[in-house]
C-alpha positions, -999 to +999 in steps of 0.1 A: -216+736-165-208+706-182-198+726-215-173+750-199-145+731-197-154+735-239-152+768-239-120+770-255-125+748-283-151+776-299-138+792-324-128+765-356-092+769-356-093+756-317-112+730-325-089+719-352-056+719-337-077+700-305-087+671-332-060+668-354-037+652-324-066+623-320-072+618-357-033+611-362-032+588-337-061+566-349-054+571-383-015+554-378-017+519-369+009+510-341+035+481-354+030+453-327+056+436-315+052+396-327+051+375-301+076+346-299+091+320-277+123+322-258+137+294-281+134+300-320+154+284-351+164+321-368+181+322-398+219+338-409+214+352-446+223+353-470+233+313-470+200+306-452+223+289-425+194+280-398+210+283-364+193+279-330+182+309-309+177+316-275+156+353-272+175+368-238+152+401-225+180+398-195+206+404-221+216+439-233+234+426-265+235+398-288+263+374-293+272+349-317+294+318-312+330+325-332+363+308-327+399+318-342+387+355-346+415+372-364+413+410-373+428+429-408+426+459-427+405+458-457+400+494-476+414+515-449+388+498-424+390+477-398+374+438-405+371+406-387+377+367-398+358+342-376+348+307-373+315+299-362+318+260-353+283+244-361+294+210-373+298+194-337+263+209-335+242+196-360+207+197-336+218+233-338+216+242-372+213+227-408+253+231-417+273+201-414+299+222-414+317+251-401+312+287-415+340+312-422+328+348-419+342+380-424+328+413-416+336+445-407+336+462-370+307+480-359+324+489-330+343+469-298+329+464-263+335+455-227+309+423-218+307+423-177+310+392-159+304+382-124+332+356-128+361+372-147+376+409-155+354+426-188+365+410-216+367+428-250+348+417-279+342+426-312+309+434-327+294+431-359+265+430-380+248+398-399+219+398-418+190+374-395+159+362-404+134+357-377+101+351-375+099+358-416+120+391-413+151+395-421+169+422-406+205+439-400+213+428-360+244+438-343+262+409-329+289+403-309+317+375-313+318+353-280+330+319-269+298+304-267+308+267-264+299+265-228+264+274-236+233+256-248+229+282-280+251+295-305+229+325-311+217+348-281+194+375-291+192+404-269+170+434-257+187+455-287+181+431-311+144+428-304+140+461-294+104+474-313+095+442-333+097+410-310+082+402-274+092+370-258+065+348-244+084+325-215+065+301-220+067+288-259+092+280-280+097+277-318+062+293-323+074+320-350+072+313-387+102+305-409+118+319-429+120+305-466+151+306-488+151+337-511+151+328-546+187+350-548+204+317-523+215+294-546+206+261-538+230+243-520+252+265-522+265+276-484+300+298-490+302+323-470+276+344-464 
């Protein structure tokens, strides 16, 4: 009785195509997520600009601290100019000055808030290494001067690779300059 339920699996091609699904899976390692703490230093490449970062699972996207955001066309495409004020924060990053970005827009979008109407903002991509990995992150630009961080990293930006541990911060490892960052050099990234 025990066997029956095995009936099916007799002949070899049955038996193959039961296996190969369970060999697969234990043959492919599964990428764990690395676990970090809700506050990590993360850093803007290339410029190696470190920048303080709070990990938010209760936020859907990322945003960025910018001022004087300005748009233009550049090659038929539409691009962004922005400020991101770090030198009033120096416990905030290692810049002891501001940094001038441009970059183009991914896309624009309406941020929700409990307070005011939506408010439009523009989103963008920046190069961020965390946890010794850099990768591409949408961002968007925000008036973040009424907040503790200038970086907020959301769900979308973690999404696969990071899990936040509530109760840690500034446990992930970080990230060295690449030999291609000149030394001091901190133009715009």
């Amino acid at each position: 009785m025990l066997l029956r339920p095995f009936a099916l699996l007799r002949t070899p091609r049955r038996l193959a195509l039961a296996v190969l699904p369970v060999a697969y899976c234990t043959s492919v390692p599964a990428d764990e997520p690395r676990r970090m703490g809700w506050l990590e230093w993360s850093w803007l490449e290339p410029g190696h600009v470190r920048l303080k970062t709070k990990l938010d699972t209760g936020a859907r996207t990322s945003s960025l601290h910018a001022e004087d955001i300005e748009t233009f066309e550049r090659d038929g495409d539409k691009w962004v100019r922005f400020r991101v004020p770090l030198s009033d924060r120096p416990e905030d990053t290692n810049l002891e000055r501001d940094l001038v970005l441009e970059r183009p827009v991914v896309r624009e979008i309406l941020i929700k808030d409990h307070e005011h109407a939506p408010a439009p903002r523009y989103v963008v991509e920046i190069d961020l290494c965390l946890g010794n990995e850099t990768r591409r992150t949408e961002v968007s630009l925000a008036d973040r001067s009424r907040f503790n961080y200038p970086l907020l990293l959301g769900r979308l930006g973690m999404r696969g690779h990071i899990m936040v541990d509530p109760e840690t911060k500034y446990i992930a490892a970080r990230c060295p300059r690449r030999r291609t960052d000149p030394g001091n050099d901190e133009k715009t990234p």
